[in-house]
VOGU-3710 file (C-alpha; in Angstrom, 3 decimals, decimal comma):
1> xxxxxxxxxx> 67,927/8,875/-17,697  66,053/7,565/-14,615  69,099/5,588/-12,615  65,799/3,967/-10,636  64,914/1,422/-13,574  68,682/-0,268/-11,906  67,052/-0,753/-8,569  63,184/-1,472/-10,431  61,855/-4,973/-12,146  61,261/-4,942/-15,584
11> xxxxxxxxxx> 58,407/-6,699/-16,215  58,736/-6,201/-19,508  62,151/-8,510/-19,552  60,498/-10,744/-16,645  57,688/-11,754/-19,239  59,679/-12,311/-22,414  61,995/-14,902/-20,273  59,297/-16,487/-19,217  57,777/-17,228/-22,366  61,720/-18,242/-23,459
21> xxxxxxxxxx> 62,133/-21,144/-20,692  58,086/-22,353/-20,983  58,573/-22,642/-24,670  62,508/-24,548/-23,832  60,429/-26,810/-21,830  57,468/-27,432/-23,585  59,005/-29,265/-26,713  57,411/-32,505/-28,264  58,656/-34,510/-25,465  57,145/-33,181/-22,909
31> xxxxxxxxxx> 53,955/-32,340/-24,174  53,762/-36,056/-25,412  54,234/-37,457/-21,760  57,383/-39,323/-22,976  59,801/-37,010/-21,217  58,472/-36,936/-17,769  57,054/-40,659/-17,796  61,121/-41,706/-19,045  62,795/-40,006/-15,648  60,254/-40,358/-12,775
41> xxxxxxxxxx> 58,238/-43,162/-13,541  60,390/-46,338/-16,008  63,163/-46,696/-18,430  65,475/-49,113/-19,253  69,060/-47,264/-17,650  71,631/-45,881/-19,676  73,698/-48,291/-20,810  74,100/-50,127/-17,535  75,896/-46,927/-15,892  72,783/-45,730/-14,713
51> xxxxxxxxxx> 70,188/-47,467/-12,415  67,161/-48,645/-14,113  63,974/-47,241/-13,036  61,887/-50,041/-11,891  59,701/-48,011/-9,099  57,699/-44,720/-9,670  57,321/-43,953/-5,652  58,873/-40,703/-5,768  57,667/-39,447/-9,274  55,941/-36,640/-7,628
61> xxxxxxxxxx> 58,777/-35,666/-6,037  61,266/-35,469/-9,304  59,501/-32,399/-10,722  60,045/-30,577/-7,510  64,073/-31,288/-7,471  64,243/-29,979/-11,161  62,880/-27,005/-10,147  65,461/-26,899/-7,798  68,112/-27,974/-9,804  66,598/-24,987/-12,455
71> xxxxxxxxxx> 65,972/-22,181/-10,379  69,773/-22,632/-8,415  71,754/-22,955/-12,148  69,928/-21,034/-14,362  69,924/-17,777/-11,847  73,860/-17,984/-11,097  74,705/-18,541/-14,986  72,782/-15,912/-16,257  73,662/-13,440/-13,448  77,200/-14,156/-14,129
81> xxxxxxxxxx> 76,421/-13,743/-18,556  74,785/-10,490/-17,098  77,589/-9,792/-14,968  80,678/-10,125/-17,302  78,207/-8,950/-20,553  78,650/-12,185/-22,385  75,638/-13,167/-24,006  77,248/-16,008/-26,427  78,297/-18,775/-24,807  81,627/-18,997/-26,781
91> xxxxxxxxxx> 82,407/-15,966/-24,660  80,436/-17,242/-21,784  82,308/-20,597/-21,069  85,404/-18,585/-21,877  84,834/-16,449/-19,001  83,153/-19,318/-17,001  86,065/-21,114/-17,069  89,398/-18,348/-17,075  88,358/-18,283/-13,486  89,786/-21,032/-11,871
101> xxxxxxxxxx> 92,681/-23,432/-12,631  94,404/-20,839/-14,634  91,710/-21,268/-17,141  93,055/-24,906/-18,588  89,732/-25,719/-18,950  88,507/-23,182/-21,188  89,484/-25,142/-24,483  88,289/-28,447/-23,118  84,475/-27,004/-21,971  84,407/-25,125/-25,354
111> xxxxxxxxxx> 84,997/-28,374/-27,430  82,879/-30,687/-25,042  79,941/-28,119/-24,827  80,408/-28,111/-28,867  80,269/-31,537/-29,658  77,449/-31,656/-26,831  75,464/-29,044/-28,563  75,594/-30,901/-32,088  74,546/-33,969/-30,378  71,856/-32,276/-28,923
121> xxxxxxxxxx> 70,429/-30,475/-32,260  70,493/-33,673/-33,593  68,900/-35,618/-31,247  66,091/-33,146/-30,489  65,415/-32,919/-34,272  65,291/-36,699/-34,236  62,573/-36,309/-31,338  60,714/-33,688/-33,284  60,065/-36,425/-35,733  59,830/-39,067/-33,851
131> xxxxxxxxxx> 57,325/-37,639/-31,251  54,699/-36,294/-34,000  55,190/-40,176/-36,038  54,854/-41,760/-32,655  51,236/-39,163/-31,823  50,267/-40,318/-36,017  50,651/-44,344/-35,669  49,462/-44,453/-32,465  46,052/-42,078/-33,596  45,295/-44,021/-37,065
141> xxxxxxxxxx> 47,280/-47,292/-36,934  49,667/-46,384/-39,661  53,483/-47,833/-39,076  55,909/-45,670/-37,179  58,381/-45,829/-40,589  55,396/-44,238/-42,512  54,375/-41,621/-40,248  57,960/-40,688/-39,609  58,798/-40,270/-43,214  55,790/-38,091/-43,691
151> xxxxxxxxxx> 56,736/-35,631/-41,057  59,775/-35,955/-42,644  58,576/-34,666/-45,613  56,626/-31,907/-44,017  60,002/-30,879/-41,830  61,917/-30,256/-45,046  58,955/-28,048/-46,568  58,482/-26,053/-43,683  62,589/-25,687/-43,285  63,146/-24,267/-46,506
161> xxxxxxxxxx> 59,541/-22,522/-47,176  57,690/-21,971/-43,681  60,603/-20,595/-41,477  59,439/-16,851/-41,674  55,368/-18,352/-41,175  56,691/-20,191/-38,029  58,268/-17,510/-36,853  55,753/-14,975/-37,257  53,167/-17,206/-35,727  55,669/-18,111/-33,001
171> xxxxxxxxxx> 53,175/-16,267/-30,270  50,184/-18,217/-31,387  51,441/-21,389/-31,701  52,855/-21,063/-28,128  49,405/-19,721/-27,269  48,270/-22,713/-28,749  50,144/-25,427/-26,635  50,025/-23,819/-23,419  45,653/-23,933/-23,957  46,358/-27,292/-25,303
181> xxxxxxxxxx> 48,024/-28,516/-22,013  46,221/-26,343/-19,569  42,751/-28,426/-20,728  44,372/-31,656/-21,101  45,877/-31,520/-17,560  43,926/-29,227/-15,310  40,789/-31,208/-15,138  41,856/-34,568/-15,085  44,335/-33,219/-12,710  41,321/-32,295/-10,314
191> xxxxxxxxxx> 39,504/-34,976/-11,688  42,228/-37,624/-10,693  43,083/-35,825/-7,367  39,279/-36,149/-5,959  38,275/-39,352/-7,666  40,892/-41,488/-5,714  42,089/-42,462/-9,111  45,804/-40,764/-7,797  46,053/-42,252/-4,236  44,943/-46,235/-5,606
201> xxxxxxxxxx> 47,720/-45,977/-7,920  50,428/-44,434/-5,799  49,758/-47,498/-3,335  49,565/-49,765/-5,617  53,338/-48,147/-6,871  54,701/-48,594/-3,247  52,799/-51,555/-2,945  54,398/-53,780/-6,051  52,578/-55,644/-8,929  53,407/-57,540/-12,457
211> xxxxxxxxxx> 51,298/-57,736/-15,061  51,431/-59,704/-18,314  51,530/-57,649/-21,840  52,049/-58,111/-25,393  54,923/-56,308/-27,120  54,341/-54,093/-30,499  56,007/-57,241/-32,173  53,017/-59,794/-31,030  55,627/-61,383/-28,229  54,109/-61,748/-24,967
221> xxxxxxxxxx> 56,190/-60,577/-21,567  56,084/-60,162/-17,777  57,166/-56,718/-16,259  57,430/-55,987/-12,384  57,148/-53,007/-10,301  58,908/-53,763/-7,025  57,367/-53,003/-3,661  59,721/-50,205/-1,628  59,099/-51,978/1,294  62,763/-52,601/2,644
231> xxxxxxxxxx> 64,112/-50,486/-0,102  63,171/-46,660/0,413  66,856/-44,898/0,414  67,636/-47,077/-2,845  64,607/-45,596/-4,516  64,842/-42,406/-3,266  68,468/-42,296/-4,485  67,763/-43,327/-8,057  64,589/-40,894/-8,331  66,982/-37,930/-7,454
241> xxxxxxxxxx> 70,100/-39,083/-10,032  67,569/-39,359/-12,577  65,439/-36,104/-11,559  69,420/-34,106/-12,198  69,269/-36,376/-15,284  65,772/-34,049/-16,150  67,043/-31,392/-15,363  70,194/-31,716/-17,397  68,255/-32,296/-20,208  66,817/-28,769/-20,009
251> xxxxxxxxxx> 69,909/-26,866/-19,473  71,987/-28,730/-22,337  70,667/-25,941/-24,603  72,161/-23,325/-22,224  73,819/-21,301/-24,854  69,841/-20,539/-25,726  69,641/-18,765/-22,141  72,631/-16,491/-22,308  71,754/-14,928/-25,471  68,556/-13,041/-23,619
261> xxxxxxxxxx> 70,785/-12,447/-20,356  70,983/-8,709/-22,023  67,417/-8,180/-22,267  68,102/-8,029/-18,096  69,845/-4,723/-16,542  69,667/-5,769/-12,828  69,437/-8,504/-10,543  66,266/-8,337/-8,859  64,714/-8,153/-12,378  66,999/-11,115/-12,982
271> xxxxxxxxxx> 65,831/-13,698/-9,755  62,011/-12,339/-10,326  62,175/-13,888/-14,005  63,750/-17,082/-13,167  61,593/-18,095/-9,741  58,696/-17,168/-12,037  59,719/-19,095/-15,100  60,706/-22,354/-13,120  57,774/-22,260/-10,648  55,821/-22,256/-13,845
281> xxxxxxxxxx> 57,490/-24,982/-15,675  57,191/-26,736/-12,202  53,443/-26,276/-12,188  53,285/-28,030/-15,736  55,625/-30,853/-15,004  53,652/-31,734/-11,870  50,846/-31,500/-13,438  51,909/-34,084/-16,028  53,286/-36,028/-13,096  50,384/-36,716/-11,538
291> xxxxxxxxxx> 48,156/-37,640/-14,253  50,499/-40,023/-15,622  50,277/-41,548/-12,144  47,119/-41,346/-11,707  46,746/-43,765/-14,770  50,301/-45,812/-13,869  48,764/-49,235/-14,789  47,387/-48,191/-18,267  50,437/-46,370/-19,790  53,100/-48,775/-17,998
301> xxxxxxxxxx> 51,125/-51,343/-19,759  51,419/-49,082/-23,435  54,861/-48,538/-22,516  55,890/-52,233/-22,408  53,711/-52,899/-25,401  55,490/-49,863/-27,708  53,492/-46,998/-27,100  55,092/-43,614/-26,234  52,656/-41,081/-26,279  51,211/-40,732/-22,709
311> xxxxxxxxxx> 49,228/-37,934/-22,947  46,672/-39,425/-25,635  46,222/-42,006/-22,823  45,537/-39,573/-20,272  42,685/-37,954/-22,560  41,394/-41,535/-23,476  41,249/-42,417/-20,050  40,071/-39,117/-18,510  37,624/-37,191/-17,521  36,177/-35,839/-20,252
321> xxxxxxxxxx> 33,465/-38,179/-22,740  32,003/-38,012/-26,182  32,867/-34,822/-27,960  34,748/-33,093/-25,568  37,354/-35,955/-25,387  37,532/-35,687/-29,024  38,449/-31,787/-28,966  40,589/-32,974/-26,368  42,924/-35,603/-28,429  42,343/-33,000/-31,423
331> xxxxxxxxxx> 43,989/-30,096/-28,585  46,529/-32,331/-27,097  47,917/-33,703/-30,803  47,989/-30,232/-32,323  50,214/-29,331/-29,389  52,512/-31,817/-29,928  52,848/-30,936/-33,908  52,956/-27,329/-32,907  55,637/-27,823/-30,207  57,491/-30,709/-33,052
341> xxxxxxxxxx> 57,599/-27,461/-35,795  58,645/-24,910/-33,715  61,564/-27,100/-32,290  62,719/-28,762/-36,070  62,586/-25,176/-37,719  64,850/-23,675/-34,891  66,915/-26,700/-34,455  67,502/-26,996/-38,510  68,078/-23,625/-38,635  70,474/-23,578/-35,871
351> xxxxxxxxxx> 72,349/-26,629/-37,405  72,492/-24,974/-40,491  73,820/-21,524/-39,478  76,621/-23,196/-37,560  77,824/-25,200/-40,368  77,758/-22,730/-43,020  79,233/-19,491/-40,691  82,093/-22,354/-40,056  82,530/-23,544/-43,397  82,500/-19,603/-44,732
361> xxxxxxxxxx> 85,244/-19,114/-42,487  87,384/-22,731/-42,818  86,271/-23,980/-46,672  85,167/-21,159/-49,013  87,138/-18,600/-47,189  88,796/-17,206/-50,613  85,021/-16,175/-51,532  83,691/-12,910/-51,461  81,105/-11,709/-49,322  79,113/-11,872/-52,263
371> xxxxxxxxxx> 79,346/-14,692/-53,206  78,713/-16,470/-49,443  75,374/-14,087/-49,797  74,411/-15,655/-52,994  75,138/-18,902/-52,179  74,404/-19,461/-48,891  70,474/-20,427/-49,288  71,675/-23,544/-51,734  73,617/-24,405/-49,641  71,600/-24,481/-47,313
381> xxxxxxxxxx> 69,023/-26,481/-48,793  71,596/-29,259/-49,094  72,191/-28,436/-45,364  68,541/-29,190/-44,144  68,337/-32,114/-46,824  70,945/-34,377/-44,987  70,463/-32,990/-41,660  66,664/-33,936/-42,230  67,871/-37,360/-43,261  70,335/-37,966/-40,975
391> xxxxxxxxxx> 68,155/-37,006/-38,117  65,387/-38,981/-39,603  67,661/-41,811/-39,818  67,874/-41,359/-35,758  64,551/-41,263/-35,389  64,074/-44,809/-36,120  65,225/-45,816/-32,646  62,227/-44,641/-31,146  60,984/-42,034/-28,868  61,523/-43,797/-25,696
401> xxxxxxxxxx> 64,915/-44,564/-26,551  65,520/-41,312/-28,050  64,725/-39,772/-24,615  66,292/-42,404/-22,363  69,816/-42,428/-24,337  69,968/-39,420/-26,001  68,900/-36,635/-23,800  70,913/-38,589/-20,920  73,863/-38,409/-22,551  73,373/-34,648/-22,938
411> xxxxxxxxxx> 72,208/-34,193/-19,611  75,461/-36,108/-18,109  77,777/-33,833/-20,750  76,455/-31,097/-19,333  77,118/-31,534/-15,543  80,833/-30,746/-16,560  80,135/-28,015/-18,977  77,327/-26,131/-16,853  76,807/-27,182/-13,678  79,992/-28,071/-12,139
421> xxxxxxxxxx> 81,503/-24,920/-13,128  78,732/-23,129/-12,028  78,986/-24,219/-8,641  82,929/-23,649/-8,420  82,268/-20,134/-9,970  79,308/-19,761/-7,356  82,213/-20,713/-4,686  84,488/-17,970/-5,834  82,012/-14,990/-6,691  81,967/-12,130/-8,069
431> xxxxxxxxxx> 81,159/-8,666/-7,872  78,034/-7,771/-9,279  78,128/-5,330/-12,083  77,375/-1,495/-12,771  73,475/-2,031/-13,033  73,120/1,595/-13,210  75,353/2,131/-16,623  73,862/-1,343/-18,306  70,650/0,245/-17,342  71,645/3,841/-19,274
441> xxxxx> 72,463/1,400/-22,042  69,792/-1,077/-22,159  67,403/2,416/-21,912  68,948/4,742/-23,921  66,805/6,515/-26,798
//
């Protein structure tokens, strides 16, 4: 055994977590626009406990705090999963937490990151739906309810049929979305940049302007964008709550993360995959930033009239014409069903491996083995059947509300489950770990 591969990079682990946090990132949300355009540019608050964002000034600058946010979190967590070898998060927040306070809070994170976690399967499933329904009606003119109920359809085929085809295919169809994006956004981001189209709609942002629209129920409105004049701290205050808000959003899945902190026998390795990982999900959220500025006036008027896909606006309005604007929308859709599959087949099959290891253990636990084997993919079905209805039922509150309520709630859940407790455990350190014997181990033939 070569004890150097403990003081080497792996490039071999540095890749695979790469592709892990792109493909976290890169759901139906954000490759819709509807993520990004909900926290740095307008939504509606969270139920009055959060400031409304009225004023996009600082959108450009949200992506770069999530990075921030990313790269400080996700580098300390999954050094300490490394660390302490505990790559579930069951034994993770157990760990997390027996560290301080005499560990009273170990029960409490467990339960809140649990509940959390179910939330969040069922509200990302919802948004799987609800993003590909939204990309449909807003494409051909059919109503949301139809659209939705079609995908619908399609979910519960490809759950109970197409999980090993999704799977296998899980390299191209992230092949697929990250061409997809790269020729949506990279020319009309250069496009955009040296057109002017970006710098006449940032000042007209910081400037202030209303407009008149029509709502998707035929009732006419008034919305205002508020100079910053006089206001700059206030702004800049509510862009950074809800750029944490972002980022929250994308660490809410954490328990994802620690399950590949073993693929990772030394630090360096370790801080080499995550700068690389979030300076490239940086690259892809700016790049989204600053087209949907750079056509601000168009989708803020879709947004108040209904519409929430942005990125078929930034293709309609871009740079490319005739043809190439139509492989564009063709690109740019197929990305969002790719990225809507790949999240309802591992969200449904998350959901339903929870319930049924649980209910193995707590309902049928006088059964056999055997008979869990045999009837485990019935029950199943029934599983993904009323977790596809449930979460289709959910999806009938929109995507824009979808992403402003439900992903906030995760994302404020999860500053006491994750990042809190990182930065206390962070406080306290902790020695690192043999790298040299989880190397042997990791390399051993």
């Amino acid at each position: 055994m070569n004890n150097s591969k403990a003081n080497s990079i792996d490039w071999r682990a540095v890749i695979v977590f790469v592709s892990i946090a792109f493909s976290s990132q890169c759901g139906g949300g954000f490759a819709s626009g509807s993520t990004p355009w909900t926290y740095f540019f307008r939504n509606s608050g969270f139920f009055g406990i959060l400031p409304e964002v009225h004023s996009a000034a600082f959108c450009l600058l949200g992506p770069v705090v999530v990075a921030i946010i990313n790269c400080v979190v996700i580098y300390f967590f999954m050094k300490f999963a490394m660390d302490f070898r505990a790559f579930d998060y069951g034994t993770f927040l157990e760990k997390y937490g027996e560290r301080y306070w005499g560990g009273i809070l170990v029960k409490p994170l467990k339960y809140v990151y649990e509940i959390n976690f179910n939330w969040t399967l069922i509200v990302c499933m919802a948004l799987a739906y609800s993003t590909s329904g939204s990309a449909l009606a807003e494409l051909t003119g059919i109503p949301y309810l139809a659209t939705t109920f079609i995908v619908g359809i399609i979910m519960f085929v490809l759950c109970m049929k197409g999980t090993d085809l999704v799977r296998k295919n899980a390299v191209f169809m992230s092949a697929v979305i990250f061409v997809s994006l790269v020729v949506v956004h990279v020319p009309n981001l250069f496009h955009n940049i040296a057109s002017g189209n970006l710098a006449t709609q940032m000042a007209a942002i910081k400037a202030g302007f209303s407009f008149d629209y029509v709502s998707a129920a035929g009732v006419a409105g008034t919305e205002t964008v508020p100079s910053v004049a006089g206001a700059f701290a206030k702004y800049l205050i509510i862009a950074l709550v809800w750029a944490y808000i972002f980022s929250g959003q994308n660490l809410a899945g954490f328990g994802a993360y620690v399950n590949h902190a073993n693929i990772f026998n030394n630090k360096k390795t370790l801080r080499v995959a995550v700068i690389l990982s979030v300076i490239a999900n940086w690259a892809f959220l700016e790049m989204s930033a600053v087209n949907l500025a750079s056509n601000y006036t168009e989708i803020l008027n879709g947004w108040a009239s209904g519409k929430a896909v942005y990125s078929i606006m930034i293709v309609q309005n871009g740079v490319f014409q005739g043809g190439m604007k139509v492989v564009s929308l063709t690109l740019i859709t197929v990305a969002i069903f790719f990225a809507t599959i790949s999240t309802a087949i591992n969200y449904a099959q998350g959901f339903n491996d929870r319930v049924l290891n649980w209910a193995e253990v707590a309902i049928f636990k006088n059964e056999s083995a055997e008979d869990h084997a045999a009837k485990r993919n019935k029950r199943g079905m029934i599983l993904t059947l009323a977790y596809i209805v449930l979460t289709w039922g959910v999806a009938q509150a929109g995507l824009t509300a979808l992403v402003a309520k439900g992903l906030t709630a995760a994302s404020l859940i999860i500053l006491f489950t994750l990042i809190l407790p990182t930065i206390i455990n962070v406080a306290i350190g902790w020695p690192d770990a043999d790298y040299e014997k989880i190397s042997e181990e990791l390399y051993k033939e």
